[in-house]
VOZA-169289 format. One record per residue: residue number from 1; residue in one letter; chain; z, y, x of N, C-alpha, C in turn. Coordinates in steps of 0.02 Angstrom, whole numbers, plus 50000, padded with zeros to 5 digits. Each point is the difference from the previous one (the first is absolute). Layout:
BEGIN
REC:NUM:A:A:Z:Y:X:Z:Y:X:Z:Y:X
...
END
This chain:
BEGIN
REC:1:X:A:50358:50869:49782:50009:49931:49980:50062:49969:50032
REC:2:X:A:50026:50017:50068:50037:49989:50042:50085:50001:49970
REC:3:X:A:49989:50067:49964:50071:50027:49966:50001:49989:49952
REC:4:X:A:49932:49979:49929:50026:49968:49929:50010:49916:50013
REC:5:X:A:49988:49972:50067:50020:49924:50009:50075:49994:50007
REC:6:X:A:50014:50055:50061:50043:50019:50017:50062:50014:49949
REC:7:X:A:50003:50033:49952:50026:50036:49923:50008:49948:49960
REC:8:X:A:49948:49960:50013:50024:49925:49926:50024:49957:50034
REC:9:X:A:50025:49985:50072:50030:49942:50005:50090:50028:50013
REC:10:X:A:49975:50060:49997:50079:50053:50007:50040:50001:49930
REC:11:X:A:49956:50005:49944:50008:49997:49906:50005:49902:49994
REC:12:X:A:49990:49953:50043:49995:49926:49982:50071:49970:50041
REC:13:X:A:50024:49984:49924:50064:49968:50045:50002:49959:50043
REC:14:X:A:50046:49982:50032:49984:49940:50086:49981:50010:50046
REC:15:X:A:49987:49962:50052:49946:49998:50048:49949:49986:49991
REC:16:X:A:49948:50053:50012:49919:49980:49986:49975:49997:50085
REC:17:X:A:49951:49930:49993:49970:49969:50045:49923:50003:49973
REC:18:X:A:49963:50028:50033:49917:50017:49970:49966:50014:50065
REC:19:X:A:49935:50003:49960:49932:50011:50055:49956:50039:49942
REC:20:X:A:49959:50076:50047:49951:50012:49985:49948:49987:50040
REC:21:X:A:49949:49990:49972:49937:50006:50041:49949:50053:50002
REC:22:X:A:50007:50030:50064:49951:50067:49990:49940:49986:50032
REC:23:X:A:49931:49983:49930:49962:49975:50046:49929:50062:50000
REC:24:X:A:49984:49990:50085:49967:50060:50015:49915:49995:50009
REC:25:X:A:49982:49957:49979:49933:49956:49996:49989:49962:50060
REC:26:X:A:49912:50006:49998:49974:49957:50051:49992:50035:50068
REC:27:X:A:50005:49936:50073:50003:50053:50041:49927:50028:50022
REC:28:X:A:50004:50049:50025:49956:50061:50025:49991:50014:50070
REC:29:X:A:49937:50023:50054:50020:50036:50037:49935:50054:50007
REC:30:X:A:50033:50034:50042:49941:50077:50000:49991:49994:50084
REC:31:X:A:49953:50048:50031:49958:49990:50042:50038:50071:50038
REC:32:X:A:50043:50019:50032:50009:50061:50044:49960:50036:50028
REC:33:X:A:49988:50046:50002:49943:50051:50025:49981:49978:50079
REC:34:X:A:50082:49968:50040:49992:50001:50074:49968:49895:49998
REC:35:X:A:49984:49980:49942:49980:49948:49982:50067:49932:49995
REC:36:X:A:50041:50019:49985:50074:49945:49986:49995:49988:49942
REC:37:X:A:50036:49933:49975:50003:50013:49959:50076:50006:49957
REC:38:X:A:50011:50014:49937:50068:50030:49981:50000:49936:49912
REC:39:X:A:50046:49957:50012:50025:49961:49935:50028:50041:49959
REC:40:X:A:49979:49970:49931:50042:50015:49953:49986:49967:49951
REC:41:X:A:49993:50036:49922:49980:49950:49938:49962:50055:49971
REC:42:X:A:49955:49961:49941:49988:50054:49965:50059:49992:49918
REC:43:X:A:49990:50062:49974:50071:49986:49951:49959:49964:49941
REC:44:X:A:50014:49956:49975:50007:49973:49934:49948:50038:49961
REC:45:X:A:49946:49976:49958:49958:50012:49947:49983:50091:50007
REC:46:X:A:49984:50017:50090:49983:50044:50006:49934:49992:50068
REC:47:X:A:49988:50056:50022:49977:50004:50047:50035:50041:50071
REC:48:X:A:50065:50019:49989:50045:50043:50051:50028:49938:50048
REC:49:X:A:49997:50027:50065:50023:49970:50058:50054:50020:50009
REC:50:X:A:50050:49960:50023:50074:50010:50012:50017:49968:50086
REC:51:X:A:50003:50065:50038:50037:49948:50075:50024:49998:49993
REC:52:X:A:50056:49950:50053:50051:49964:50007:50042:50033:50003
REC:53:X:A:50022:50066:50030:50030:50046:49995:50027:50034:49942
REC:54:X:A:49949:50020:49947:49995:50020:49937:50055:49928:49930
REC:55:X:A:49968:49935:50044:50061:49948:49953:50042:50003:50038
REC:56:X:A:50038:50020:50049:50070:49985:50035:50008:50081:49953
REC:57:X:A:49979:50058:49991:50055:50064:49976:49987:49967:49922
REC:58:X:A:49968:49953:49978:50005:49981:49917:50058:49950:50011
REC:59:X:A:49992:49975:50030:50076:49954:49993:50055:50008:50017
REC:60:X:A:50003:50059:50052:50067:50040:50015:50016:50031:49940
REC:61:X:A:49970:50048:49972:50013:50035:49948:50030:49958:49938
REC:62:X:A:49994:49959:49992:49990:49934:49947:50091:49951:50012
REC:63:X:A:49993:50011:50050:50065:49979:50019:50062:50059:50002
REC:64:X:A:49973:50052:50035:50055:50062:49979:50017:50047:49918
REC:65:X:A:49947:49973:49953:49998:49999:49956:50080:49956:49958
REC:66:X:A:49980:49923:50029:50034:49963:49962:50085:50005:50027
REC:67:X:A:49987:50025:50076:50069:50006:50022:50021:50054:49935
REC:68:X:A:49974:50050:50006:50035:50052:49966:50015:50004:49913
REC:69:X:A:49948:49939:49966:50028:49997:49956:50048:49941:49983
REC:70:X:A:49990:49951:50053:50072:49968:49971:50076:50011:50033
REC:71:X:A:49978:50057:50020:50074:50048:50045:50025:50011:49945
REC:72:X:A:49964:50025:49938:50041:50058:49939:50053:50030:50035
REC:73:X:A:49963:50072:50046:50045:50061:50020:50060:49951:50018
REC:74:X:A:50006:49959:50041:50037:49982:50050:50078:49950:49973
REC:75:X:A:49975:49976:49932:50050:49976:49973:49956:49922:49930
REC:76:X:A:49951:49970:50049:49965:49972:50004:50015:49947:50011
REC:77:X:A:49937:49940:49990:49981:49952:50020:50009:49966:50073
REC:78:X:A:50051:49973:50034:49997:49992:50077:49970:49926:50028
REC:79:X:A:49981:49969:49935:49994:49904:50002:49949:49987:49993
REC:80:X:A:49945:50025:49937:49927:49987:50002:49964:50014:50050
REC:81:X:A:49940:49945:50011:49962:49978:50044:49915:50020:49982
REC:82:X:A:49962:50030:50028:49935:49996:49984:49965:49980:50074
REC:83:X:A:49943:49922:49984:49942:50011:50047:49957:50041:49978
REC:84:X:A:49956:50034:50044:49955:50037:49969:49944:49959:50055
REC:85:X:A:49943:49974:49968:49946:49957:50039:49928:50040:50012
REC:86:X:A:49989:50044:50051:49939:50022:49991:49950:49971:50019
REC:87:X:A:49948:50009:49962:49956:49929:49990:49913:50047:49994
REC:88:X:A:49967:49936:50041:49931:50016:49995:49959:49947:49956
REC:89:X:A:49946:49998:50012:49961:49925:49975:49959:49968:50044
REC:90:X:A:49958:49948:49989:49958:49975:50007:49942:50012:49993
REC:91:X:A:49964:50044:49993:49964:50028:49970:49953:50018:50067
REC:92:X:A:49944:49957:49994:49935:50005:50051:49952:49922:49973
REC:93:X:A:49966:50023:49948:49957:49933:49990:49946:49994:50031
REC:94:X:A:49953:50085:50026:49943:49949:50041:50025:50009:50101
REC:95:X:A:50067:49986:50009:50016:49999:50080:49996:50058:50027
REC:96:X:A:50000:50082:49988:49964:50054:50023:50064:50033:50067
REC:97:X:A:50038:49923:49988:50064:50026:50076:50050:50036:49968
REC:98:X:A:50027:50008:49926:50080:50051:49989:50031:49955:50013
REC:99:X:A:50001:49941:49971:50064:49927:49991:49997:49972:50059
REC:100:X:A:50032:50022:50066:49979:49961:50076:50075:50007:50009
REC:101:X:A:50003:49945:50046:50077:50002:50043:50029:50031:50033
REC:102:X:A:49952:50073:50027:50032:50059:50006:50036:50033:49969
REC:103:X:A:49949:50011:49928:50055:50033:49940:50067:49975:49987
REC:104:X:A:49987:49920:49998:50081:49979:49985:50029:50027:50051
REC:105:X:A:49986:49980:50060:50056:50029:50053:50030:50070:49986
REC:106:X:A:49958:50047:49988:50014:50063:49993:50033:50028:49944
REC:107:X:A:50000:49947:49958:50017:50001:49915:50078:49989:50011
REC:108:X:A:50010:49937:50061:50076:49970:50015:50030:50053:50030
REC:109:X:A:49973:50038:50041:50025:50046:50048:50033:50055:49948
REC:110:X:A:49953:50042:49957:50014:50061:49967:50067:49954:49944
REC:111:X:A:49997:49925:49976:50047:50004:49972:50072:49969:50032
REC:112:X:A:49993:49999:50057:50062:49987:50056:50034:50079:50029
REC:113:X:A:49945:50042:49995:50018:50066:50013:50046:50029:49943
REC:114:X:A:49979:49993:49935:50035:50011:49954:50072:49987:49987
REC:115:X:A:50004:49920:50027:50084:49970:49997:50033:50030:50037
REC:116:X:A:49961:50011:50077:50030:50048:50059:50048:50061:49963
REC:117:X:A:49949:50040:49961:50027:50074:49996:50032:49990:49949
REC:118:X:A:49993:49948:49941:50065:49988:49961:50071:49981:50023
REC:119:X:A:49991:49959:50061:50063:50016:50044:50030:50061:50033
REC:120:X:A:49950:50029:50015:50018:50057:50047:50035:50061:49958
REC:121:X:A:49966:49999:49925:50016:50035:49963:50070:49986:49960
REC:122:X:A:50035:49940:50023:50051:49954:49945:49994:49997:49916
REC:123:X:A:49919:49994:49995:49976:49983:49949:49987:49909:49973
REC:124:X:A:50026:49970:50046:49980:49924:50021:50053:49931:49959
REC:125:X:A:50065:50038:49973:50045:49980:49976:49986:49970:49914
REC:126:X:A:49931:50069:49976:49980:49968:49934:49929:50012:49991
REC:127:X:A:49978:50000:50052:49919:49988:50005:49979:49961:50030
REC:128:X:A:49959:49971:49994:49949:49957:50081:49928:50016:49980
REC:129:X:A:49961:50009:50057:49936:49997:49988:49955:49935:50022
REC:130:X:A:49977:49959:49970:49946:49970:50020:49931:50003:49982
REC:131:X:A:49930:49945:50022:49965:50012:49995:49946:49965:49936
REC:132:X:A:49945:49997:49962:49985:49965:49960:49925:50018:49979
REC:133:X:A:49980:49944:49982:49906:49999:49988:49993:49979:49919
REC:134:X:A:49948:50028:49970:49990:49958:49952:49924:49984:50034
REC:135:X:A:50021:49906:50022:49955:49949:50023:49968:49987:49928
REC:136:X:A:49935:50009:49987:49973:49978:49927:49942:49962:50031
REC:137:X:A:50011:49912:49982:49916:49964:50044:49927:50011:49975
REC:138:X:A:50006:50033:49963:49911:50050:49995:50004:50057:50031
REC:139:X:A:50046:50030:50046:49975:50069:50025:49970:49978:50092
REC:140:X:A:50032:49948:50006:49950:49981:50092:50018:49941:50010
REC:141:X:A:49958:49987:50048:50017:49934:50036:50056:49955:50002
REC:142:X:A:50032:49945:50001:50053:49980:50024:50017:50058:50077
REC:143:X:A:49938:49951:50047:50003:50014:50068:50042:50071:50002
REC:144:X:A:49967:50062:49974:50006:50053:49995:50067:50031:50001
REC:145:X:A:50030:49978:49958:50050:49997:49941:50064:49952:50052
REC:146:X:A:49991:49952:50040:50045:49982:50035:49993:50038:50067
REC:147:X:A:49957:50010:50022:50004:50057:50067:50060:50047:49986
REC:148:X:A:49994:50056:49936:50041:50039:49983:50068:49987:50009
REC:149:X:A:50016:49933:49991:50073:49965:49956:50023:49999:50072
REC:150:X:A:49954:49966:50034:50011:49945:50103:50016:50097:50043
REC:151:X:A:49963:50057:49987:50002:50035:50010:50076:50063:49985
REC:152:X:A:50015:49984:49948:50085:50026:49969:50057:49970:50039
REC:153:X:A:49952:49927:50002:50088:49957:50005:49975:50007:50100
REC:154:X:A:49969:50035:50025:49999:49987:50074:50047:50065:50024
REC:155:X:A:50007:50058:49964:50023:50052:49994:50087:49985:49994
REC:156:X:A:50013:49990:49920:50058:49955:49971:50060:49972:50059
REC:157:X:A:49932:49962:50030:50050:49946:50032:50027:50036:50061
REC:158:X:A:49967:50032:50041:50046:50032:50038:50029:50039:49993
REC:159:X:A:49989:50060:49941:50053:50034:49962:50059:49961:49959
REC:160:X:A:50013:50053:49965:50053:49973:49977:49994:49953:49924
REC:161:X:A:49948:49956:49991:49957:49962:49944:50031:50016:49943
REC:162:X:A:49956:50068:49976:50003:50023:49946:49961:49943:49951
REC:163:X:A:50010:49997:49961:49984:49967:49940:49901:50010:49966
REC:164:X:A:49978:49959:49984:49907:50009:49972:50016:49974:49948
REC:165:X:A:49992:50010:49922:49983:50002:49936:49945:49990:49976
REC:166:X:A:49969:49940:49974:49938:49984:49986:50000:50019:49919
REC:167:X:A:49980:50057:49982:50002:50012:49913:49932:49989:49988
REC:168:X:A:49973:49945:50017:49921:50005:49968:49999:49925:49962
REC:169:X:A:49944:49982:50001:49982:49960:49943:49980:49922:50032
REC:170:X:A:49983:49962:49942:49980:49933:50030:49941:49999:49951
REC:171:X:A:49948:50055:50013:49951:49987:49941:49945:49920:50018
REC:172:X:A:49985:49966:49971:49956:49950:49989:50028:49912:50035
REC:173:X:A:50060:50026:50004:50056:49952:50016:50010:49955:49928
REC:174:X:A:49994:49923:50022:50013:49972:49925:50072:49994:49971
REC:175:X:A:50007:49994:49940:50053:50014:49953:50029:49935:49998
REC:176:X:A:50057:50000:49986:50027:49913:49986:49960:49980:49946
REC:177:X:A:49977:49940:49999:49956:49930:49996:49932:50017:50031
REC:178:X:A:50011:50028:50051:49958:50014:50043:49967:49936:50043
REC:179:X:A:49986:50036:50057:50012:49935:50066:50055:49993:50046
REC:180:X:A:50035:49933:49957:50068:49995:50040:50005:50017:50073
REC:181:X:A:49968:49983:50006:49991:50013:50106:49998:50076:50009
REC:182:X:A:49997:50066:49946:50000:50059:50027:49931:50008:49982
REC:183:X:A:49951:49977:50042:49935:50004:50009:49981:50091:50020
REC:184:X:A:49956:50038:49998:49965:50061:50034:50006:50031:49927
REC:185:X:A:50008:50049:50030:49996:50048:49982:49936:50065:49983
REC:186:X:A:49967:49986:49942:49921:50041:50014:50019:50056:49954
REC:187:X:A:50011:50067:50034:49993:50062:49961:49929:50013:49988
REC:188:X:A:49984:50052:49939:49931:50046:49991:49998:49995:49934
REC:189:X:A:49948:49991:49983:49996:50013:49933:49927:50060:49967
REC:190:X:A:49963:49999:49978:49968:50060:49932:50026:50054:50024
REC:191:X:A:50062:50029:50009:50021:50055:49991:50018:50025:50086
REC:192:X:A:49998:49967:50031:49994:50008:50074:49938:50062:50019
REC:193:X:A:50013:50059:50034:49934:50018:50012:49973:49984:50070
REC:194:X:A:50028:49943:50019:49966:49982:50059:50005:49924:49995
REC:195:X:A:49970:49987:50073:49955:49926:50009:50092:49963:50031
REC:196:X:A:50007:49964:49949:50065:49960:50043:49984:49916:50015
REC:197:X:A:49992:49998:50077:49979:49931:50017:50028:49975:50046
REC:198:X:A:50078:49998:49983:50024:49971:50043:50058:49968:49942
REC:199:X:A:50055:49953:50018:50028:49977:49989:50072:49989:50017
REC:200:X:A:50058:50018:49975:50094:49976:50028:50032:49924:50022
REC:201:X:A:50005:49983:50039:50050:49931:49971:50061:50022:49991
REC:202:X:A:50025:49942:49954:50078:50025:49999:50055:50005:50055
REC:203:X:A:49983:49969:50044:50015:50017:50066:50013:50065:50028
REC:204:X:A:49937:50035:49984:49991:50066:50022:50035:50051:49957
REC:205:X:A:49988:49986:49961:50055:50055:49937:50094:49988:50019
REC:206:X:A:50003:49923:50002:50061:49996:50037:50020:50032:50052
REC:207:X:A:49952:50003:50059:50017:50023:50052:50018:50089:50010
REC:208:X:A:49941:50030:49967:50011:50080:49975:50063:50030:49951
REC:209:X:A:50013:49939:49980:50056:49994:49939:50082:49996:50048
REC:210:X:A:49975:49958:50029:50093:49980:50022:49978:49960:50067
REC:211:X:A:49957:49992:50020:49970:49956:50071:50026:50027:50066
REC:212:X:A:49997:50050:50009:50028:50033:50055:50051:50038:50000
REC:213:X:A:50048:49975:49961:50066:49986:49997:50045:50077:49968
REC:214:X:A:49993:50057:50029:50017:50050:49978:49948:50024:49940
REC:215:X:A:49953:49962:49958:49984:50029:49931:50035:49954:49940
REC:216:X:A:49988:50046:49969:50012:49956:49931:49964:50041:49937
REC:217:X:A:49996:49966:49957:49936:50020:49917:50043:50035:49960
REC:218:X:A:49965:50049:49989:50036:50044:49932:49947:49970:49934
REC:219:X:A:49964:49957:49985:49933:50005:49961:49999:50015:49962
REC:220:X:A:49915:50005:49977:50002:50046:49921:49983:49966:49949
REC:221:X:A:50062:50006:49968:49970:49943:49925:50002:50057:49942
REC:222:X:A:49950:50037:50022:49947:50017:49925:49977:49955:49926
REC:223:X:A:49977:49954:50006:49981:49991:49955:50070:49950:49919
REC:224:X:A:49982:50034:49948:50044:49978:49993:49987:49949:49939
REC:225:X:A:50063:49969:49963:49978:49931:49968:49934:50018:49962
REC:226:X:A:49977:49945:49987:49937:50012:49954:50020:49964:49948
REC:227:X:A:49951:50021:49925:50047:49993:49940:49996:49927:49973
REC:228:X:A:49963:49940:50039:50002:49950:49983:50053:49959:50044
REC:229:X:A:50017:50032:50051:50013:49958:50046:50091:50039:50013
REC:230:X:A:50035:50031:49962:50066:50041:50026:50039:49980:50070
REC:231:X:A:50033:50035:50000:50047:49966:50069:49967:50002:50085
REC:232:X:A:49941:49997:49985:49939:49985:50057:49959:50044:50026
REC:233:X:A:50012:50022:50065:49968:50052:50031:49956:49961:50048
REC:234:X:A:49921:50002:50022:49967:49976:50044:50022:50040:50066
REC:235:X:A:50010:50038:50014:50020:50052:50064:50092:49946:50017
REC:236:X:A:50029:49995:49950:50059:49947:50051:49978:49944:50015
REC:237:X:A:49965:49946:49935:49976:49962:50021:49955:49982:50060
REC:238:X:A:49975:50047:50019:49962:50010:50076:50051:49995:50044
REC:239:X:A:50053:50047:50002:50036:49998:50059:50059:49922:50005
REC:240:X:A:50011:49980:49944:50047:49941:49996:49963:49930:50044
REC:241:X:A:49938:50019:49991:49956:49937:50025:49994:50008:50057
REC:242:X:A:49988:50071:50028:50009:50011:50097:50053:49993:50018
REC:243:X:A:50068:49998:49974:50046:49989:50015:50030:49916:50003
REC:244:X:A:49957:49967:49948:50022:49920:49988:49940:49987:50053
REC:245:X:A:49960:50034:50026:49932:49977:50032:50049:49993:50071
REC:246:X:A:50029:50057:50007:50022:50007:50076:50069:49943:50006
REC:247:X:A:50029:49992:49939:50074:49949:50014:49963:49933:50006
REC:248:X:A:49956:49979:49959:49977:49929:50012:49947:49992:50070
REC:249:X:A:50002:50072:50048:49958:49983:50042:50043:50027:50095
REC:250:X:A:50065:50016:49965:50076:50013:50035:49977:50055:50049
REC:251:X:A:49961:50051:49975:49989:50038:50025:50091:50069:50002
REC:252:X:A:49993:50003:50061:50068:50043:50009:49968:50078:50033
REC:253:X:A:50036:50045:49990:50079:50010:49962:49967:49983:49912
REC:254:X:A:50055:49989:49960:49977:49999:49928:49979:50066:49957
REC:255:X:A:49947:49985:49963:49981:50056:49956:50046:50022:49957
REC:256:X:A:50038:50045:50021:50049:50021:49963:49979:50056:49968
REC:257:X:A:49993:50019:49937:49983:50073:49967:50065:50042:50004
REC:258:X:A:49978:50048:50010:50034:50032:49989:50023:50052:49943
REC:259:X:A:49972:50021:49981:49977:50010:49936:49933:50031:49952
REC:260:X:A:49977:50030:49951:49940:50000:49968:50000:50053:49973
REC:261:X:A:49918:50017:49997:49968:50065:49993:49947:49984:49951
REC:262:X:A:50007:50077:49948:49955:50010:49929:49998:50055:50013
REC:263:X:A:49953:50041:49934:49979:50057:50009:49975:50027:49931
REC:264:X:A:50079:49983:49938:49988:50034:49954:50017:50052:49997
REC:265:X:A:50014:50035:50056:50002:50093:49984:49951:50018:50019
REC:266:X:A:49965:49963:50061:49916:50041:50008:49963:49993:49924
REC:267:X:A:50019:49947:49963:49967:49987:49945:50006:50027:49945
REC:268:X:A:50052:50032:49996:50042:50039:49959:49963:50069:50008
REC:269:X:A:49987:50009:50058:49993:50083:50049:49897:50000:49952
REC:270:X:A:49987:49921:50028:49943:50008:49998:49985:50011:49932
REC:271:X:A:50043:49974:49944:49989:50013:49939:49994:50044:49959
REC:272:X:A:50053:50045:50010:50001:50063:49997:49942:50048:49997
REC:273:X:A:49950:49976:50047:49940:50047:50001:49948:49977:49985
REC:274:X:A:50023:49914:49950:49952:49981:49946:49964:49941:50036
REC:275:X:A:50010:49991:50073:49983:49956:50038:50059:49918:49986
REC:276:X:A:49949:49960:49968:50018:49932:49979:49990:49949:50028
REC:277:X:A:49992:50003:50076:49959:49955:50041:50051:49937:49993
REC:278:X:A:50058:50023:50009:50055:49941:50012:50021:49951:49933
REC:279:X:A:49995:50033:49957:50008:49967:49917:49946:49969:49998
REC:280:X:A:49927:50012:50018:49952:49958:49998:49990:49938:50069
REC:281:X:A:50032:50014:50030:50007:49922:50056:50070:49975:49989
REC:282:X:A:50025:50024:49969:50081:49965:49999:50036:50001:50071
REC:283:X:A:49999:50041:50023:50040:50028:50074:50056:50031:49979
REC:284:X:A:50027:50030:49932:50052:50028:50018:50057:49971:49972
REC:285:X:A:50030:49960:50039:50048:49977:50006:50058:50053:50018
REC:286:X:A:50062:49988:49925:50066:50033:50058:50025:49984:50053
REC:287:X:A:50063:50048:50054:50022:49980:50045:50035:49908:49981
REC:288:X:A:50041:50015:49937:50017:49952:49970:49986:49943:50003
REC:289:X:A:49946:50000:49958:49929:49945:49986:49975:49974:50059
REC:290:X:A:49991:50022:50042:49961:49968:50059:50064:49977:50037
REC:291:X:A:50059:50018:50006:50063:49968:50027:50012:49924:49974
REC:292:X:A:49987:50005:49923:50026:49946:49981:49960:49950:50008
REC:293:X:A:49947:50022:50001:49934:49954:49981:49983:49961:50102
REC:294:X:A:50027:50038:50045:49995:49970:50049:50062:49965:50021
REC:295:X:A:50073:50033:49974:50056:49940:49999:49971:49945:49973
REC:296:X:A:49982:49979:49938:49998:49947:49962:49954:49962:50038
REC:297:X:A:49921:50022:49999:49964:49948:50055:50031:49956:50054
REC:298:X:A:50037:50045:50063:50029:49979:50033:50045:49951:49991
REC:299:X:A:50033:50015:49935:50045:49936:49996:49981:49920:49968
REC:300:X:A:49925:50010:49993:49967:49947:49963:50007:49960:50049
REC:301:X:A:50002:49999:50080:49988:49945:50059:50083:50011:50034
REC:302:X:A:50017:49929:50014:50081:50004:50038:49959:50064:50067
REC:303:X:A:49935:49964:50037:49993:50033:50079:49993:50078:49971
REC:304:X:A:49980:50017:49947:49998:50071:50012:50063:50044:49964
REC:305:X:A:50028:49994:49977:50078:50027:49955:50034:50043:50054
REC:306:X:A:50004:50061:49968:50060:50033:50038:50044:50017:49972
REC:307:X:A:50077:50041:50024:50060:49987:49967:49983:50085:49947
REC:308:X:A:49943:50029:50047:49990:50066:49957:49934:50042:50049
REC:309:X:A:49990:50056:49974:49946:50037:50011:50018:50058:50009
REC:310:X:A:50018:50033:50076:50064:50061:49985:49963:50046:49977
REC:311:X:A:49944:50035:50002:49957:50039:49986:49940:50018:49948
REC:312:X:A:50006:50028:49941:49946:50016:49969:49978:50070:50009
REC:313:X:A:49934:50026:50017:49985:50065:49994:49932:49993:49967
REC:314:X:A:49965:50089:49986:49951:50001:49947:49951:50059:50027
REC:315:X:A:49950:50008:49991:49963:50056:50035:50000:50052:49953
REC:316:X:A:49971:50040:49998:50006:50087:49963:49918:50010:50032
REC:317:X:A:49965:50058:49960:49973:50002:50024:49991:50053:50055
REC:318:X:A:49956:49999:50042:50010:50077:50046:49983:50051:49982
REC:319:X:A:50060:50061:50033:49973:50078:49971:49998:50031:50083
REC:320:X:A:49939:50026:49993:50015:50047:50053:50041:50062:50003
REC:321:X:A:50028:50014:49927:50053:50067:50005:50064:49979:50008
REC:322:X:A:50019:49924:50007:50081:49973:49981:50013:50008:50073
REC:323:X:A:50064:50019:49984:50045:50033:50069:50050:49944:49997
REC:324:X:A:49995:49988:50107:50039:49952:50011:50073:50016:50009
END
């Protein structure tokens, strides 16, 4: 994956400035025989455990990949830039201890180690590594969920403050003509398979979002216009309102997006094998589509407008045979 990213920004005229996100699921830990215990994640819509060790040689590889394909045999690309954000989740709804402020710490560490050896290696000139969650507010607690964040940035800060990426969601967050004030945020739903009884303020999504200063939101605006309503995505409209929530309440640093995440190639991927889940909720939004549809919101309020959105990316779905 490392070297066909690598290969198309080498074939794309200009300077290309991008981010992938390699995300490695929720975190995990296992029990050592001498009784320690050892972090990691488990991978994505599986049941395989991945240590920390195992994502630092996936993201090395991933990066020596892309060196080498936008080298083209040494008569190459010398200007394009890739972050590559390796990213866990949120993911602990009944408290069972993965999402704790250890993990972040350890999460900051393995991805401060990474920048290290991208220096060491003089790989650092068109890579950076940072770190990134998809925060989704039905998978745990606030509380939970900011331990992790207070836990990264305690790491961060005396390193060299690598960067946190919030690519998750603002599910049950109200939509503009909402409650002007922001109001809470209640994820769950029917389709939840668990008991969700707790509640977000917008506060708190702010704060996981861009609050402690070295994050900022990649979010996911899945869903896309609906056929009465064009132009209008509820997933921006959510985030335009935490963002006019936080300017009319001068909450600093500002919610700045950075840019936005869909997932019509998982949908695409998923289709393929006859699986229509996404055509029937209206989630699959293009990279496109969900770009525009969260520019435009934003520009509905002077407090929330930005001059642009440097970033759109899109998920795929996972293969366990795709080589990094």
């Amino acid at each position: 994956m490392g070297r066909v990213k690598g290969e198309a920004d080498l074939r794309t005229p200009g300077v290309q400035r991008s981010i992938v996100i390699l995300a490695f699921g929720a975190p995990e830990k296992i029990i050592q025989p001498d009784g320690s215990e050892e972090l990691g994640t488990v991978l994505p819509f599986t049941d395989v455990y991945a240590s920390l060790d195992a994502i630092k040689d996936v993201v090395q590889r991933f990066a020596i990949g892309y060196t080498d394909g936008v080298d083209g045999d040494g008569v190459g690309d010398d200007n394009s830039f890739i972050t590559i954000i390796a990213g866990t989740s949120n993911l602990d709804p009944n408290d069972e201890g993965f999402v704790t402020d250890e993990h972040g710490r350890q999460w900051a560490n393995m991805v401060e180690d990474l920048q290290d050896w991208l220096e060491t290696h003089n790989l650092n000139e068109q890579i950076e590594v940072t770190g990134g969650s998809d925060m989704e507010l039905v998978w745990s607690r606030p509380s939970t969920t900011i331990a992790w964040v207070n836990g990264y940035r305690q790491v961060t800060q005396e390193r060299s403050g690598r960067f946190l990426y919030n690519f998750g969601d603002a599910a049950g967050c109200p939509p503009v003509g909402g409650d002007p004030a922001g109001g809470n945020c209640e994820p769950g739903g029917d389709n939840v398979p668990w008991e969700v009884d707790w509640v977000w303020t917008s506060e708190q999504v702010w704060y996981i979002s861009r609050g402690v200063g070295n994050t900022f939101p990649i979010p996911q605006i899945y869903n896309r216009d609906p056929d009465d309503n064009p132009g209008i995505s509820s997933n921006a409209e959510q985030w335009t309102l935490l963002k006019l929530d936080a300017a009319n309440n001068n909450r600093t640093p500002t919610l700045l997006l950075l840019g936005t995440l869909t997932q019509r190639q998982r949908c695409d991927d998923l289709a393929a094998t006859g699986n229509d889940e996404c055509a029937q909720a209206g989630t699959d939004n293009t990279s496109r589509q969900g770009w525009l549809e969260m520019y435009n919101e934003l520009d509905v309020f002077p407090e929330t407008r930005q001059n642009d959105i440097p970033y759109r990316t899109d998920i795929r779905e996972p293969s366990a045979g795709r080589d990094y």
